[in-house]
N, C-alpha and C positions, 0 to 999 in steps of 0.2 A: 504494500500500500504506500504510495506516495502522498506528501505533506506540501501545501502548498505555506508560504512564509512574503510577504512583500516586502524588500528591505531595499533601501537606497544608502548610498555611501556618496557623502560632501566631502573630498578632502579640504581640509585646512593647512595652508601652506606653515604654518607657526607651531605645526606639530611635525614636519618634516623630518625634524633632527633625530626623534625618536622613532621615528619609523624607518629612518635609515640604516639604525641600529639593530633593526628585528633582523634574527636567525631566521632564513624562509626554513630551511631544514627543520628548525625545532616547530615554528609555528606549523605544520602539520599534524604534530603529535596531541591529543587533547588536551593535558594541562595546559599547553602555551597555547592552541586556538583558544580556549577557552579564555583563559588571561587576554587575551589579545581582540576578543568580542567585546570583554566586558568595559576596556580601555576605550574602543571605538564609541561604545554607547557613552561611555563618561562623558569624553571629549566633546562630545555633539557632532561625531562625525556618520555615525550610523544613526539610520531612523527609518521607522516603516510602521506596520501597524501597532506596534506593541507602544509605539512612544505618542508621545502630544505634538512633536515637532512635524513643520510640514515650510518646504520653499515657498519662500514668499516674491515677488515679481520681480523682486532685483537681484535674485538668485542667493539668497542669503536664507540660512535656515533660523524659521523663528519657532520659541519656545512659550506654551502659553503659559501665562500671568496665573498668579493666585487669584485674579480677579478674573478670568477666562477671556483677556485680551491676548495677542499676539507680540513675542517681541522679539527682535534680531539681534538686541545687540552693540549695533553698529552705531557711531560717534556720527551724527547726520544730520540732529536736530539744529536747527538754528533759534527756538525758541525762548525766552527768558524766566520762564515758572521751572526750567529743569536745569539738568546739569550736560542736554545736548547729544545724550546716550537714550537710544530706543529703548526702554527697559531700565533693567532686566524682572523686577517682578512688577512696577507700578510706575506711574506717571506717564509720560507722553510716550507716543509709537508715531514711528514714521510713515509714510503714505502709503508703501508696501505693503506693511503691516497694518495698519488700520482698515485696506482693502482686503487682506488675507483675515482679517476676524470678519470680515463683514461675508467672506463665501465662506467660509470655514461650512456651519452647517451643510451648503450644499455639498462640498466635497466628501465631508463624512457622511452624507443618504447615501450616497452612491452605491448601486449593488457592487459588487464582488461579482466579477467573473467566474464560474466555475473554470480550473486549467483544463486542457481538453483530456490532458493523459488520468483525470481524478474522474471524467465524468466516463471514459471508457472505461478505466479498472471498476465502477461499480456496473459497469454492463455485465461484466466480465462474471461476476458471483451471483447474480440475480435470477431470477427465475426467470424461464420466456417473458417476455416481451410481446406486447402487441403489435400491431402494424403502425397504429395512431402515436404509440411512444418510439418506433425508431424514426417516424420520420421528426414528430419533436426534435429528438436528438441533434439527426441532421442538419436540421435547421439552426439549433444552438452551435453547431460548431460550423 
C-alpha cells in the first residue's frame, strides 16, 4: 500500500553552510534522515500538509500568527506603529501576506487529489466492480 504525503522544500540560502556540511552517505541511514527532517521543519524550510506554512506571492514562506494572520518575516514594512518586520507572531503583515490570509480558507477547501497509483491499489483488493464504477474511475484519472 502506498502513502501519499504533500511536502515542499524553500531553500534558505542562510542555512547553506550547514547543509554543506551534511554527510549524503550518513543522511541515508534513519537516524540522520530523521535528524535531518526534523532540522528542515525547524528551519522553515520544509512545509506541506502537516504544517500552517504556505508561499505567499512574493515567494516567501509565511507562518500563521497566534492570531490566524499570515506572516513572512521579511524586513519590508515601511510603516511607523511597527518595527518594519512582517510578523513574526502580531502586528502588521505585508501585502503578500495580508493577500495570502485573505485566500488562505480557499486554499485549504481544496479537495485532495486522490494519486492515481492509491486509487488503482484499492481497485486492486476490492470486490468486482460495476461497469458505472470503472468508468467513474476512468474519468477521475
Amino acid at each position: 500500500m502506498s502513502s501519499y504525503l504533500d511536502v515542499n522544500i524553500v531553500a534558505n540560502s542562510r542555512f547553506d553552510g550547514k547543509w554543506l556540511k551534511t554527510d549524503l552517505q550518513e543522511t541515508i541511514r534513519r537516524p540522520q534522515l530523521a535528524a535531518a527532517w526534523n532540522e528542515l521543519i525547524k528551519d522553515g524550510e520544509l512545509f506541506g500538509d502537516f504544517s500552517e506554512s504556505l508561499l505567499n506571492s512574493a515567494g516567501a514562506l509565511a507562518h500563521k500568527g497566534e492570531n490566524g494572520v499570515y506572516y513572512c518575516g521579511l524586513r519590508v514594512l515601511n510603516c511607523t506603529c511597527c518595527d518594519g518586520v512582517c510578523g513574526p507572531q502580531r502586528g502588521c503583515n505585508c501585502g503578500p501576506c495580508q493577500q495570502l490570509t485573505l485566500d488562505a480558507p480557499q486554499l485549504q477547501a481544496k479537495t485532495k487529489i486522490t494519486p492515481a497509483q492509491q486509487l488503482l491499489n484499492s481497485w486492486t483488493w476490492s470486490p468486482d466492480k460495476s461497469k458505472e464504477d470503472l468508468v467513474g474511475v476512468l474519468n477521475s484519472l
